[in-house]
N, C-alpha and C positions, 0 to 999 in steps of 0.2 A: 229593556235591553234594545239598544239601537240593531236593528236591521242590516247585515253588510251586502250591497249591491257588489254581484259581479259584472260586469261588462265584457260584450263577446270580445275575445281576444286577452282577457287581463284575468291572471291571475286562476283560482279551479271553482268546480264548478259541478252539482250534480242533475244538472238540467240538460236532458238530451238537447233539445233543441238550440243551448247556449254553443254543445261542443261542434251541435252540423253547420251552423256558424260559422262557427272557428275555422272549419275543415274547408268551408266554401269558401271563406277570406284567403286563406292560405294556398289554395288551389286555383284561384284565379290570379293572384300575387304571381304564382310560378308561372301560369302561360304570359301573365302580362311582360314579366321582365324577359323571358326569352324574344319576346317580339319588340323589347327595347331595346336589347343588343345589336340586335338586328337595323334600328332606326341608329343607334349611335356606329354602327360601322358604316352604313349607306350616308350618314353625314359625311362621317372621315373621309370617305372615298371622295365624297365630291370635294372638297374643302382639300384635304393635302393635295401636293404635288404628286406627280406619279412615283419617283423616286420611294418621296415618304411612305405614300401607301403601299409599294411593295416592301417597305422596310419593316410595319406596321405587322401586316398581317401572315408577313413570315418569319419575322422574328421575334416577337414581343406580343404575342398573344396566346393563353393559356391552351389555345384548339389550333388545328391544320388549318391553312389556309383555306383548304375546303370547306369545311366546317364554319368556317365566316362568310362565303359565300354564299351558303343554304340558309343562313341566319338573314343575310341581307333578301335574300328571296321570301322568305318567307316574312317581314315588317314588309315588305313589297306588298304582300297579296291582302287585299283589299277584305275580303271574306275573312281572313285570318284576327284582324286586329278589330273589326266589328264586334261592339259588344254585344250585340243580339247574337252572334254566335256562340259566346264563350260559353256558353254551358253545357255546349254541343264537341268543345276538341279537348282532345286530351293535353294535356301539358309537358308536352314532350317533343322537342327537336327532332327529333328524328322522324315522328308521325307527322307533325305538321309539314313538314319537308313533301313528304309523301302525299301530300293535299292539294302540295301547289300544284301539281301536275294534275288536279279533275279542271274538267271546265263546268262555268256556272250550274247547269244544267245537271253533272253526274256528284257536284256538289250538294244538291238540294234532293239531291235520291240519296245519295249514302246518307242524308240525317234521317229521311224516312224512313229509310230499310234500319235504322240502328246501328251500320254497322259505322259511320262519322259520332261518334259519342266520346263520353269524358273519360270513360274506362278503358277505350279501345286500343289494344297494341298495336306496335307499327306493321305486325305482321298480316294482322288482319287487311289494316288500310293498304297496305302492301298489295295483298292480291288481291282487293278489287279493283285498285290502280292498276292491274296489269291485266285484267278482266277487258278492261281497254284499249289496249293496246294490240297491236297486228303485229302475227304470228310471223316471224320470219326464220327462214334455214339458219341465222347462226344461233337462233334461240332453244333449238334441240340439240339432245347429242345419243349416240351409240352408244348400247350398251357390248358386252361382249357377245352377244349373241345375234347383234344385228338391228334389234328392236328399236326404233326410235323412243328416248322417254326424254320427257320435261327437266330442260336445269334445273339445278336449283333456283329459286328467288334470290337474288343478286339483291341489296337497299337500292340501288337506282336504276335498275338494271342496264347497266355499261360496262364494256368488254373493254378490255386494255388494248391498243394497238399496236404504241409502237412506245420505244424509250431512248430518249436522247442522252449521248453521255459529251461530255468535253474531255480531251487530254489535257488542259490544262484548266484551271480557275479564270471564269468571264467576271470582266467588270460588270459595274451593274448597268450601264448603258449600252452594253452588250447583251444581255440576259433582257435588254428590256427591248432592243431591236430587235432579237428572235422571237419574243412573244407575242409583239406585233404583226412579225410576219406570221407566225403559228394560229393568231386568233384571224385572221385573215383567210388561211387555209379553212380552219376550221368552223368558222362562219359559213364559206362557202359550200362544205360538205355534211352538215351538221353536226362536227363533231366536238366532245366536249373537251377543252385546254383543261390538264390540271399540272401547273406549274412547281416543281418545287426545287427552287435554288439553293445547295448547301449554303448553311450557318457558316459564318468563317469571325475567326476572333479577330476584333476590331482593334483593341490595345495592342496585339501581336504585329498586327501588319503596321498601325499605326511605327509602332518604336522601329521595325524595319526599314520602313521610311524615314524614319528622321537618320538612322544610321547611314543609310544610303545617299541621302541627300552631304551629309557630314561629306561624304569621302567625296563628292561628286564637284561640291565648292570648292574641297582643296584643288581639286582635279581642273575644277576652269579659271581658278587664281592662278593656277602656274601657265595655263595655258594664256591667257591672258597677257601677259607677260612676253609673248611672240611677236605683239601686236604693234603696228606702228614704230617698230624699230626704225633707231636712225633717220626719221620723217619729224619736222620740226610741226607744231599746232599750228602754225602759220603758211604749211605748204599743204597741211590736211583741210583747211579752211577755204584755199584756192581750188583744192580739188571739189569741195563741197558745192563753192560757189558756179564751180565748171558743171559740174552733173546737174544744176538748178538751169543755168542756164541754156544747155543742151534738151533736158525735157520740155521745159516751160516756153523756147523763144523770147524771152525775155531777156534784153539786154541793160547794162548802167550805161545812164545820160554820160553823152560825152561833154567833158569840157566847151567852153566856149571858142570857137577857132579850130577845134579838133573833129577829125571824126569819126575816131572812137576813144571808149576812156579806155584808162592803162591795164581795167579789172575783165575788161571787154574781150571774150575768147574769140571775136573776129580781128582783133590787135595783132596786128604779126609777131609784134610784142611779148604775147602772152604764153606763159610755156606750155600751154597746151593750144595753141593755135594750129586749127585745122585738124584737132582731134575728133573721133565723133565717139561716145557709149562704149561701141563696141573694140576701141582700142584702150578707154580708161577703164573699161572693166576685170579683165586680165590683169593689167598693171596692177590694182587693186588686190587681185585676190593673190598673188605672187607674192606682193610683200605685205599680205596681210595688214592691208589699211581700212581701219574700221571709218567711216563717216555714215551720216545718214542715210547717201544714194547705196552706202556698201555695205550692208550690217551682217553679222553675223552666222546668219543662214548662207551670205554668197561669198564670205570670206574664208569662214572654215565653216563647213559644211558637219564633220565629226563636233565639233564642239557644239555645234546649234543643236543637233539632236538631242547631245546631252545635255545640255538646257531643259532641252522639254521632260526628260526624265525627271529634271529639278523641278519642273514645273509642278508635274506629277505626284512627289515626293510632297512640298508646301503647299500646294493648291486645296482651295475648296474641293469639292463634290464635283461642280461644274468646270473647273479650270484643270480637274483632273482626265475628267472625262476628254474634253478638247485636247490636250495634249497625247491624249490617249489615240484619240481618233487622226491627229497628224501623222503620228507615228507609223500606225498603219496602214495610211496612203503613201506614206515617203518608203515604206518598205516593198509595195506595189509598183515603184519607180521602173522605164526602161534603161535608165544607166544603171548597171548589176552592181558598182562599184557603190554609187550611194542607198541599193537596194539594201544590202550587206549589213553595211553601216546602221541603215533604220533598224534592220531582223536583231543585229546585236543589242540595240538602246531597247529594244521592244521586250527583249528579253530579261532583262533586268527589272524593269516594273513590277512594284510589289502590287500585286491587284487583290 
């Protein structure tokens, strides 16, 4: 009768040494992929866009964003992912976390002392990590009697500060300019950012937008329609050619015996001879003549904003954001009149 070979990993077995095996394949298996996670978020980070990676790892990841950045700390640490180590950490996130904060030195003691091992809970490595650390007034508290006694052991030990709230929903180029300023602050004071932007439903705001943008196109077709009244394309083309040659200095060659041609706004000729910018610009916005030198920002001022809402509404990511960010300078303005105007377009943005 043939002999059936088991092999460690496959199938049962009544050979201790087949199942310690097992136990030790399976158990190195678990720390390795925690500290793979960790290597494929630290990819992500570098490789996406900022955008993406805040999208990445606060929305679409089965842990808190915190929790991926202890993961990325921890494939960081050099001691961690060493395979001479592994028989020495337990497999568990949350201890190895706890590790990265020894230096080399209180590393290669806690594996002598026993207490860096494969069985070790976080609570152990817990307080001797903090065995290290320097005693400071907020790390005690009163009890009712007066008595100073020891916190509790906190996982990182950090203390909450402070909490930001918004009255209304930030874009995300918004949320991402405060965090920049936040990790700026908190670089400088050593303290630690933990960012977390509500979730908000993407298909909801999306279809809010496309309804918005609907009403906003009927809104600048009619408006539209104000424009270049009673102004022939052939008197809007003289005025083009007048704004050209007022910026530029640039005059058309005069005929031969002449001197100047008939298109030449120095021609006493010309109906706007001895005009300068600042009397064709008025005219312009008066009766709403749209041309190149006059677009729509300096002819109707309410309709361009609304633009940008449209903008906002159909735009990419980035084209959203810019229009985003006009909006909120033009609402900054010191004419109160087109302050107004931006505060209202601003308001309507589905963010």
């Amino acid at each position: 009768m043939k002999q059936e070979i088991i092999e460690p990993g496959r199938g049962h077995s009544n050979n201790i040494t087949d199942y310690a095996d097992r136990v030790s394949i399976a158990w190195r298996a678990a720390l390795q992929s925690i500290i793979e996670v960790g290597v494929i978020l630290n990819d992500a980070k570098e490789n996406l866009d900022r955008k993406d990676w805040l999208d990445l790892i606060n929305n679409n990841l089965p842990f808190t964003r915190r929790t991926a950045e202890k993961l990325i700390k921890i494939s960081s640490d050099a001691r961690l992912s060493n395979p001479k180590n592994a028989r020495y950490l337990p497999p568990h996130w949350t201890s190895l976390h706890e590790i990265t904060y020894l230096t080399d030195e209180q590393f290669e003691d806690g594996k002598e002392q026993g207490i860096i091992r494969a069985d070790a809970e976080r609570k152990e490595i817990s307080v001797y990590v903090k065995s290290f650390k320097i005693k400071e007034p907020a790390d005690r508290d009163e009890d009712t009697n007066g008595e100073a006694k020891d916190l509790a052991p906190g996982h990182d030990e950090t203390f909450p500060l402070a909490s930001i709230r918004s009255s209304s929903l930030l874009a995300d180029w918004q949320i991402e300019k405060i965090e920049k300023s936040l990790q700026a602050l908190c670089k400088k004071h050593g303290i630690e950012l933990d960012l977390h932007p509500p979730k908000q439903d993407a298909a909801a705001k999306a279809a809010e937008r496309k309804k918005l943008a609907s009403e906003i196109e009927a809104w600048l077709h009619k408006r539209k329609k104000t424009y270049n009244v009673g102004i022939s394309q052939e008197k809007i083309d003289i005025l083009s050619d007048t704004f050209y040659q007022l910026e530029n200095w640039k005059y058309p060659i005069a005929p031969e015996g002449q001197e100047f041609a008939a298109n030449d706004i120095r021609n006493p000729k010309h109906p706007y001879f001895e005009k300068y910018k600042a009397d064709l610009y008025p005219y312009c916005e008066e009766k709403k003549i749209i041309t190149r030198y006059t677009p729509i920002e300096r002819v109707d001022y309410e309709a361009y904003l609304e633009s940008l809402v449209m903008r906002h509404c159909i735009g990419n990511v980035r084209e959203r954001a810019e229009a985003h960010k006009k909006l909120e300078r033009r609402s900054k303005s010191s004419n109160p009149e087109r302050a107004n105007l931006a505060k209202a377009a601003l308001a309507k943005l589905v963010i």
